[in-house]
BAFI-3210 file (N, C-alpha, C; in Angstrom, 3 decimals, decimal comma, padded with zeros to 6 digits):
// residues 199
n [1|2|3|4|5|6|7|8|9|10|11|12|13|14|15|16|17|18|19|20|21|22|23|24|25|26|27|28|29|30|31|32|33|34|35|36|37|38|39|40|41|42|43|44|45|46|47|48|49|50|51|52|53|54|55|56|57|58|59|60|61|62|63|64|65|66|67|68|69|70|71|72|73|74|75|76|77|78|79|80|81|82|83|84|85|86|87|88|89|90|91|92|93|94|95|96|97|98|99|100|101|102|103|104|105|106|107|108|109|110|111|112|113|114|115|116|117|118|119|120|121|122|123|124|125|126|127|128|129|130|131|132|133|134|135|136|137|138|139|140|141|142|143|144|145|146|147|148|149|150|151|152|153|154|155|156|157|158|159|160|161|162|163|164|165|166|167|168|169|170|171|172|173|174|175|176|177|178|179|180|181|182|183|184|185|186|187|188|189|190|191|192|193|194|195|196|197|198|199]
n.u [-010,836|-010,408|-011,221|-010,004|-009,454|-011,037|-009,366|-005,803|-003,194|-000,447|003,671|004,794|006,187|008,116|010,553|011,308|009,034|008,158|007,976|006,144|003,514|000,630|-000,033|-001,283|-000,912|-002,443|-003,398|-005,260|-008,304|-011,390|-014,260|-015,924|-018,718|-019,625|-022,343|-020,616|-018,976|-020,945|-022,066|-019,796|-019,041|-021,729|-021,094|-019,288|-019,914|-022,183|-021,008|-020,253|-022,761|-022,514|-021,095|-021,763|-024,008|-023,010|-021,754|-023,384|-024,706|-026,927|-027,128|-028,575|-029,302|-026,812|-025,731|-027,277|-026,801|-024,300|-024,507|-025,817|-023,716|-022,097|-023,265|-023,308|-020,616|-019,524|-022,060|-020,610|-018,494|-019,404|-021,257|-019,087|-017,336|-019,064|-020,480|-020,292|-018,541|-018,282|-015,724|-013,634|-010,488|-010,277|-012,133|-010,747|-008,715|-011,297|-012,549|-011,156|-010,444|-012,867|-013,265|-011,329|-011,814|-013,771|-013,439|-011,743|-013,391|-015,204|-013,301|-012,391|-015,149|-015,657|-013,920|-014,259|-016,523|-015,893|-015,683|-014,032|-010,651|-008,553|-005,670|-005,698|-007,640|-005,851|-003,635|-004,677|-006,333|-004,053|-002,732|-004,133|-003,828|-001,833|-001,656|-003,254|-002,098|000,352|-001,151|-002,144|000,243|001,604|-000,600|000,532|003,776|002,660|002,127|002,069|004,781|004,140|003,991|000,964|-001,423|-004,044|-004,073|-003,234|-005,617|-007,364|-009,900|-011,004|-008,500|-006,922|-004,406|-003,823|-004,264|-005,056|-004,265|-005,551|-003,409|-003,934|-002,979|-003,991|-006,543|-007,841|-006,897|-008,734|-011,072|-011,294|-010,843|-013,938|-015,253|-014,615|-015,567|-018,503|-018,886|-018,328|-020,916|-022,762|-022,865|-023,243|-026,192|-027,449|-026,896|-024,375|-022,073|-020,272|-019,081|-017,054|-015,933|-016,337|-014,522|-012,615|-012,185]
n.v [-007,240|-009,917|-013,189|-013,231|-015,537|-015,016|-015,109|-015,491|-013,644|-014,037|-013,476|-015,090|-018,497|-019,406|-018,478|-017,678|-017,017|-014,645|-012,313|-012,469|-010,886|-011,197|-013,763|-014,219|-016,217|-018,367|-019,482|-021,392|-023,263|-023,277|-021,864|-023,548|-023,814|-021,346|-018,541|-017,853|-019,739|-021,504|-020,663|-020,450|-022,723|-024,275|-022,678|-024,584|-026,798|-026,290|-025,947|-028,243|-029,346|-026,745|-026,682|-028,865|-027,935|-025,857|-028,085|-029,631|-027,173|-026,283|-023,013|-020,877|-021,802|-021,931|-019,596|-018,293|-019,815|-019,169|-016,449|-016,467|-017,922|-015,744|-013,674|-014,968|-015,230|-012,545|-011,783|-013,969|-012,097|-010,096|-010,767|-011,818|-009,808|-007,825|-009,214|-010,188|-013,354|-014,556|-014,490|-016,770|-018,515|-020,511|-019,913|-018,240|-019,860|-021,811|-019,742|-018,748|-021,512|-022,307|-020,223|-021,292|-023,385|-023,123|-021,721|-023,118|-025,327|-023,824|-023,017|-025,168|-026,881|-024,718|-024,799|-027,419|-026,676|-025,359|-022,845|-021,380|-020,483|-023,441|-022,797|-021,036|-021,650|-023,854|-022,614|-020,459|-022,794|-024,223|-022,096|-021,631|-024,314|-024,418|-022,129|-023,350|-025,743|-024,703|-023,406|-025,338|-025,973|-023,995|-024,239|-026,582|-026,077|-024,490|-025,081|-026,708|-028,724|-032,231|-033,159|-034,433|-036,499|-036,951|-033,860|-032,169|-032,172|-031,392|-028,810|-027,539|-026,148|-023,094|-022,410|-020,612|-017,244|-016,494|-013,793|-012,291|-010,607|-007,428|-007,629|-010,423|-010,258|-008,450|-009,966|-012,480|-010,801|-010,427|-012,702|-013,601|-011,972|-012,828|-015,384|-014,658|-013,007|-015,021|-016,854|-014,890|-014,441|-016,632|-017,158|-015,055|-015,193|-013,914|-014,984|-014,771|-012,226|-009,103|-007,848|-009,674|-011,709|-010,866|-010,085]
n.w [008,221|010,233|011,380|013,722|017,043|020,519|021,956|024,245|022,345|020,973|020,316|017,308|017,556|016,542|014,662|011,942|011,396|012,527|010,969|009,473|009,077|008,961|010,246|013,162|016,463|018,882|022,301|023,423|023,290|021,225|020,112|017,262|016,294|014,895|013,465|011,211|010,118|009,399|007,586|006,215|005,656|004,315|001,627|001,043|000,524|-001,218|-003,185|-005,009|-006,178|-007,762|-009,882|-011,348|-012,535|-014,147|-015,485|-016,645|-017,830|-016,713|-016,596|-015,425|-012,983|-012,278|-011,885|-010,366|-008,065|-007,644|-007,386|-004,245|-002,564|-002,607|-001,462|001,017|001,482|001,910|003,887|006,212|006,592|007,737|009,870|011,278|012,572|013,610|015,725|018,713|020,354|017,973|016,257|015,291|015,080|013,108|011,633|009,837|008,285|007,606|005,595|003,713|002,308|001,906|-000,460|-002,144|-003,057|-003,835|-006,305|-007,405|-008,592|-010,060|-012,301|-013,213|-014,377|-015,629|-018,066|-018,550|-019,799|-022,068|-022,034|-020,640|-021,554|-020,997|-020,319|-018,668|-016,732|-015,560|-014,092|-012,151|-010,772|-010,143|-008,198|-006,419|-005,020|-004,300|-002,253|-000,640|000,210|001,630|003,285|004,940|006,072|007,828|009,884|010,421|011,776|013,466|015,426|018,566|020,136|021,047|017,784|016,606|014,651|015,151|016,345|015,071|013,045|014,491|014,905|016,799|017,945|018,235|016,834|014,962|012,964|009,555|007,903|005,003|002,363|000,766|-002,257|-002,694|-001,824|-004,125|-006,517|-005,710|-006,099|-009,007|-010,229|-009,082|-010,546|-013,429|-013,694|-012,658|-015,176|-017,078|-016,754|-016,748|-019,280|-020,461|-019,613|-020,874|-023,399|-024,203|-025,482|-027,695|-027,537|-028,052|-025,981|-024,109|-024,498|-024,141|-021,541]
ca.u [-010,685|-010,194|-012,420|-009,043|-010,210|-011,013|-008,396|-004,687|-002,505|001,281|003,754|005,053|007,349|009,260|011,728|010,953|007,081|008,117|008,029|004,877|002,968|-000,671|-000,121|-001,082|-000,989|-003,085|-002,976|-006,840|-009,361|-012,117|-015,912|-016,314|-020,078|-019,901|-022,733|-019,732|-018,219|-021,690|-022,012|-019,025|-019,430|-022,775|-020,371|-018,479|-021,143|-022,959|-019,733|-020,281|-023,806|-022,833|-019,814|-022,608|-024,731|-022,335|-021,113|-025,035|-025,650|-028,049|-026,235|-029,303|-029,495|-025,319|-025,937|-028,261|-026,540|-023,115|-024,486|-026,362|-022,415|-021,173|-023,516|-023,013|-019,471|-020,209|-022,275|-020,303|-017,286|-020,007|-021,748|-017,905|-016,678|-020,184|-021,310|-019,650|-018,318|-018,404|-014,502|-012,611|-009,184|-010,359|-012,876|-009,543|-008,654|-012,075|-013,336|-010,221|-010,009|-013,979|-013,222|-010,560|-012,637|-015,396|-012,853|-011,007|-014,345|-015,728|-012,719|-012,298|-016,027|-016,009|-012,891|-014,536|-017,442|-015,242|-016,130|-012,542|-009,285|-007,655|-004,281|-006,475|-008,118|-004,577|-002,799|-005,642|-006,087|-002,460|-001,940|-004,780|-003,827|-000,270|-001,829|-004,314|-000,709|000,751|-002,334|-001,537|001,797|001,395|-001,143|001,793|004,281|002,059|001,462|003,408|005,289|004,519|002,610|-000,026|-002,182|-005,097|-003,793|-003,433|-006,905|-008,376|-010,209|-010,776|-007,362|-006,644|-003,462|-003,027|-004,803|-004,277|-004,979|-005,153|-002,701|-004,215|-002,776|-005,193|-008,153|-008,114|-007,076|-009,984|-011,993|-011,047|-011,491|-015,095|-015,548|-014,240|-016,617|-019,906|-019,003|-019,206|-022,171|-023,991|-022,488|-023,722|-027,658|-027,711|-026,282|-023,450|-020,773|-019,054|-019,490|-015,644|-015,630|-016,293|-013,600|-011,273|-012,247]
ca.v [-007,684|-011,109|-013,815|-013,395|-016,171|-014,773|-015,911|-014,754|-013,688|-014,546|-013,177|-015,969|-018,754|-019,647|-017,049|-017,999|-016,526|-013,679|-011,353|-012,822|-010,256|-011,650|-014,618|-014,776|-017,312|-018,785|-020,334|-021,690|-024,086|-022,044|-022,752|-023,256|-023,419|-019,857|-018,708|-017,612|-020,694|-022,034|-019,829|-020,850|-024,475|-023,920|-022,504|-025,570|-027,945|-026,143|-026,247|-029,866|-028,350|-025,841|-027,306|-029,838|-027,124|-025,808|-029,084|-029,970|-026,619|-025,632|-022,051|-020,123|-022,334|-021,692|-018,377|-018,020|-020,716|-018,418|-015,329|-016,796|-017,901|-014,380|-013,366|-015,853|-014,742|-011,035|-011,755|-014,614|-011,791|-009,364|-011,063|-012,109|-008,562|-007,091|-009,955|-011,018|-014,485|-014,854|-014,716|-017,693|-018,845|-021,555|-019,412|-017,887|-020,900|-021,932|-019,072|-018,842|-022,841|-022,233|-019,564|-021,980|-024,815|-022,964|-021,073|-024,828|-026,320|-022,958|-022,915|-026,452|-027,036|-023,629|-025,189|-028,619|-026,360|-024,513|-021,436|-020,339|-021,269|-024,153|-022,503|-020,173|-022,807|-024,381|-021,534|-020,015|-023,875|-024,495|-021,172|-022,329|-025,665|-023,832|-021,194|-024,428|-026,247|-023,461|-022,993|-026,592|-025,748|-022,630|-024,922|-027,383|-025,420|-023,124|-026,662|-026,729|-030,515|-033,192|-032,803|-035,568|-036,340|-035,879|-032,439|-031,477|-032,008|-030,831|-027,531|-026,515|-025,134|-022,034|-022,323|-019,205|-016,786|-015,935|-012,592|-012,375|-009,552|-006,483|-008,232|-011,255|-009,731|-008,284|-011,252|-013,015|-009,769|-010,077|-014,517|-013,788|-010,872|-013,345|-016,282|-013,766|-012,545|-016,245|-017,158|-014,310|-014,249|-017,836|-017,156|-013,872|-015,467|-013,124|-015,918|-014,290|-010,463|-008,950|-007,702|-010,628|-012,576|-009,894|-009,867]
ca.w [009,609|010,161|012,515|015,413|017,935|021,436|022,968|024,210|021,381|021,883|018,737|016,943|018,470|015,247|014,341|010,349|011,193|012,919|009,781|008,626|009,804|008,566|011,398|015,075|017,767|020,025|023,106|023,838|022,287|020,264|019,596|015,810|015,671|014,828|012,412|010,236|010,118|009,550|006,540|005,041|005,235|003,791|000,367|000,376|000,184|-002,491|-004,570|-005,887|-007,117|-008,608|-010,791|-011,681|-013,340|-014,926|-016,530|-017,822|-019,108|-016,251|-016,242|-014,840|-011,707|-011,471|-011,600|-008,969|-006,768|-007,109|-006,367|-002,761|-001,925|-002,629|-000,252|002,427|001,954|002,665|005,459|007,321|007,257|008,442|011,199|012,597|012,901|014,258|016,577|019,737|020,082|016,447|015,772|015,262|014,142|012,249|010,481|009,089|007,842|006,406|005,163|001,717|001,515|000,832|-001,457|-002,837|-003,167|-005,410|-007,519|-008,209|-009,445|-011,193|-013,092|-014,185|-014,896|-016,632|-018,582|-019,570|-020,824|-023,261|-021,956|-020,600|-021,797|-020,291|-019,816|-017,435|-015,181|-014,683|-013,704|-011,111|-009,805|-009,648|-007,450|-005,131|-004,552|-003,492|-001,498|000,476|000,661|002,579|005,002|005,806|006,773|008,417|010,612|010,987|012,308|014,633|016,328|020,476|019,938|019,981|016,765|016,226|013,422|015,755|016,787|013,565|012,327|015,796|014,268|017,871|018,092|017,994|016,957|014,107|012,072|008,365|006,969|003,079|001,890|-000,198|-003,640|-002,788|-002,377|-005,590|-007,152|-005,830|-006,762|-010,704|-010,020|-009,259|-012,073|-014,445|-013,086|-013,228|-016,660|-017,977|-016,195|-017,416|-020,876|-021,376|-019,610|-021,680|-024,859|-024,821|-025,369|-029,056|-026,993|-027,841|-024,587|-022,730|-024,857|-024,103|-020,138]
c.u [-010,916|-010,861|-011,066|-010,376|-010,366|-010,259|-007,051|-004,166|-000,825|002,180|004,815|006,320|008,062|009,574|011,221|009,562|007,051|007,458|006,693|003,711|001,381|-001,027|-000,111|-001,467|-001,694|-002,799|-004,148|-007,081|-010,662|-013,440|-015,996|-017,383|-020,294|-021,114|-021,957|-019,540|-019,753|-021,910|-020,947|-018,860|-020,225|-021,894|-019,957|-019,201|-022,019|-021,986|-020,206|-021,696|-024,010|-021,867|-021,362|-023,762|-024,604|-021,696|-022,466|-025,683|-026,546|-027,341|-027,114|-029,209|-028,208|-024,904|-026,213|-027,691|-025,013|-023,525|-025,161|-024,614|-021,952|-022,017|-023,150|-021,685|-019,206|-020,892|-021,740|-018,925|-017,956|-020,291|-020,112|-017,505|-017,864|-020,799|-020,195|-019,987|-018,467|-017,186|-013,996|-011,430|-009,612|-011,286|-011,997|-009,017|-009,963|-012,448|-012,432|-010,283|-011,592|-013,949|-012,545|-010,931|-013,506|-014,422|-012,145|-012,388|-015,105|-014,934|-012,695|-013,697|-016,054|-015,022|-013,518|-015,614|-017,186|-015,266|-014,909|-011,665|-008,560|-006,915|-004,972|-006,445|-006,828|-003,897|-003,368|-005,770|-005,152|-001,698|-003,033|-004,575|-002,006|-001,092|-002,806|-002,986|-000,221|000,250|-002,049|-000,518|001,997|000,819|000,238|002,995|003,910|002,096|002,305|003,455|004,970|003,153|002,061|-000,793|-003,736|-005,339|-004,000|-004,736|-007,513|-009,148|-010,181|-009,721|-007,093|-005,120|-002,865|-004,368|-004,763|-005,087|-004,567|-004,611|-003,857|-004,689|-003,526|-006,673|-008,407|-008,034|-008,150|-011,229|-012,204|-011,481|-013,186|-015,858|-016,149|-015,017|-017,701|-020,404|-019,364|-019,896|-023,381|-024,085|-023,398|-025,369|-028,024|-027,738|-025,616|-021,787|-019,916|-018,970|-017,652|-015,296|-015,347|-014,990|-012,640|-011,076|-011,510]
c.v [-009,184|-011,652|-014,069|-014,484|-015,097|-014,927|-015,019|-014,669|-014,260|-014,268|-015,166|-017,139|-018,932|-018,200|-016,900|-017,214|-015,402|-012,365|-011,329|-012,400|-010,387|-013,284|-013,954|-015,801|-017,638|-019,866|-021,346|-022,478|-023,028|-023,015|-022,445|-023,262|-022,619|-019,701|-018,125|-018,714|-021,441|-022,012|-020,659|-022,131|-024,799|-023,619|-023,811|-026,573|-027,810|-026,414|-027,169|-029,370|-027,708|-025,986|-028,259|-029,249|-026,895|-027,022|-029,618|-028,825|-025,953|-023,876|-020,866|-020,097|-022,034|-020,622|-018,064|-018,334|-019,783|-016,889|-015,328|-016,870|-016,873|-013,640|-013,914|-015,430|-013,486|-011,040|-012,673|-013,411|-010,771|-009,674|-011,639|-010,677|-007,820|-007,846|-010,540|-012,107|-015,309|-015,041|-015,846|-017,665|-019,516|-020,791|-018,629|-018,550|-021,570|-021,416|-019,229|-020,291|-023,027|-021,627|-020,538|-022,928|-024,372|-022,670|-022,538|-025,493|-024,951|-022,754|-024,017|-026,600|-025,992|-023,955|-026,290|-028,027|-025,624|-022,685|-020,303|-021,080|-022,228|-023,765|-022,217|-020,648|-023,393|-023,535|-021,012|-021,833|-024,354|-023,382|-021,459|-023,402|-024,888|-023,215|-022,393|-025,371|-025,228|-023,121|-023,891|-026,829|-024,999|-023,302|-025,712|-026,652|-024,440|-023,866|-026,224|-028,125|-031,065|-033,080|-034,237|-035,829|-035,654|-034,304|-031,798|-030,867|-031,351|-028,998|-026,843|-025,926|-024,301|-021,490|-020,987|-019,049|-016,279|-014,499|-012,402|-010,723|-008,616|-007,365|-009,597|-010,911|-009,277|-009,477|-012,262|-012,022|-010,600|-011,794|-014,390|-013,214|-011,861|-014,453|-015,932|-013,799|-013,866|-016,570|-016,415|-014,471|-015,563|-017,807|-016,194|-014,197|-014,682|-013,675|-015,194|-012,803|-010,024|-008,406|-008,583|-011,644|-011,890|-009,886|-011,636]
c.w [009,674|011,350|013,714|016,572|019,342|022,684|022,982|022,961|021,418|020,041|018,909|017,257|017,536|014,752|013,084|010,222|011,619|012,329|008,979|009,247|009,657|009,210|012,447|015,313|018,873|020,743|023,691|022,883|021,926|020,193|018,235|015,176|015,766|013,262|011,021|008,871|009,365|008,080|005,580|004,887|004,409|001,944|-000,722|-000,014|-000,609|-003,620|-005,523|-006,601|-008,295|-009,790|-011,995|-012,316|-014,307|-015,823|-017,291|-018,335|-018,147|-015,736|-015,754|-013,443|-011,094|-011,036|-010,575|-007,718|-006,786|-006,496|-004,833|-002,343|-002,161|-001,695|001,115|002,295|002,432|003,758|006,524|008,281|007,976|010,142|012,119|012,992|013,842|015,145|017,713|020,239|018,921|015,845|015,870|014,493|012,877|011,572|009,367|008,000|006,836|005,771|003,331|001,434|000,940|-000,660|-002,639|-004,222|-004,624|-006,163|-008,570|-009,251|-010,605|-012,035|-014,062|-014,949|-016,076|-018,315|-019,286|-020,550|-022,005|-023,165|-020,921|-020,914|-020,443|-019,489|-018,179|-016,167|-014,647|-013,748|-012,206|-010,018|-009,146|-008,307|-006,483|-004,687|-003,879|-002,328|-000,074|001,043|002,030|003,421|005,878|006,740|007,277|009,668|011,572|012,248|013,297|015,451|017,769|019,871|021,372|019,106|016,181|014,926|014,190|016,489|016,015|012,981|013,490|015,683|015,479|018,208|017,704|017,944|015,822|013,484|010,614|008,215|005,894|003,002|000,713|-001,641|-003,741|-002,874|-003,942|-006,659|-007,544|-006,377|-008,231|-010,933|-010,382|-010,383|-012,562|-014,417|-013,706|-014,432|-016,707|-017,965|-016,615|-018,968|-021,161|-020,716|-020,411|-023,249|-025,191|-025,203|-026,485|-028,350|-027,041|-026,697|-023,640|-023,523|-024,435|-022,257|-019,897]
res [x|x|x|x|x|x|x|x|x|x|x|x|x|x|x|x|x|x|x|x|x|x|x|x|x|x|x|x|x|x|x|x|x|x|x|x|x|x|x|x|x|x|x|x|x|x|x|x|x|x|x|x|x|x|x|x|x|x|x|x|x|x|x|x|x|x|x|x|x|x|x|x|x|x|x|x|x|x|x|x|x|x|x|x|x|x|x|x|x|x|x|x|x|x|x|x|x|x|x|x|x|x|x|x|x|x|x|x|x|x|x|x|x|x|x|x|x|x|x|x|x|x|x|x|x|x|x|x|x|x|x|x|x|x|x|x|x|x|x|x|x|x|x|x|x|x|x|x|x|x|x|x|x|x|x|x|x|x|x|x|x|x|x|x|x|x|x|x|x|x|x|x|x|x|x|x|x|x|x|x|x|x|x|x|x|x|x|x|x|x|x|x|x|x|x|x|x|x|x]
***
């Protein structure tokens, strides 16, 4: 269930979005100091942290500091669905470019530390930096003209919602797995483990 703002819905005015049945439309401005929203800001700002652990080796502390953001991500989608005036659009919007955000730096860092293949990290970064492209533009186009730069960025608008398809979630499921595993593998000392080379 997704943080839907509180506001009217309206189906989509572009013909091209019609079909894209994991958008709606709003017509209202939105309050984004939701403690969702609060939550997942909170993610993004540990990011730089926790990359920074992982690149000196402190892989106890990265540990620790990823599984607090896998909570805060479990409970920001909690407390929006179970708390009224907790939904936003824009928590739609921040909640995957958080997810984004960590998976971009837990991959690369995990990448300079030797501890996943290159190819890997490109591939997974390269399809998030598409999929954060595309939010952008999804944004764009939801816009009423004339579209501004300060319109654009104006988070209070409640101009669309995304909902992640089935085949994403899992995706990000098997992302974080694959994260975990290394994190533990290397506080455990299970780095040569043929399992975990094989995962």
């Amino acid at each position: 269930m997704s943080r839907g703002a509180d506001s009217l819905s309206i189906f989509a005015r572009h013909e091209k979005l019609q079909s894209w049945h994991f958008l709606r439309f709003h017509l209202l401005k939105e309050n984004i100091l939701t403690v969702p929203n609060l939550l997942t800001a909170s993610r993004i700002v540990s990011t730089p942290f926790l990359g920074y652990m992982v690149t000196h080796g402190h892989f106890e502390i990265a540990l620790g500091l990823f599984v607090v953001a896998g909570i805060t991500d479990l409970l920001d989608g909690y407390v929006a669905r179970n708390f009224k005036g907790q939904m936003s659009s824009f928590g739609t919007f921040l909640d995957p470019l958080a997810d984004k955000v960590m998976m971009t730096v837990m991959f690369t860092t995990l990448s300079m530390a030797n501890i996943v293949p290159v190819a890997l990290a490109v591939i997974v970064v390269g399809r998030d930096v598409l999929l954060v492209g595309a939010g952008f533009y999804v944004k764009y186009i939801s816009l009423k003209p004339p579209i501004t730069f300060s319109k654009f960025f104006d988070v209070t608008n409640a101009s669309a919602t995304l909902h992640p398809s089935t085949l994403s979630k899992y995706n990000t499921l098997l992302q974080l797995l694959l994260i975990s595993s290394a994190l533990v593998s290397q506080v455990m000392g299970w780095g040569d483990n043929p399992a975990l080379q094989t995962l």
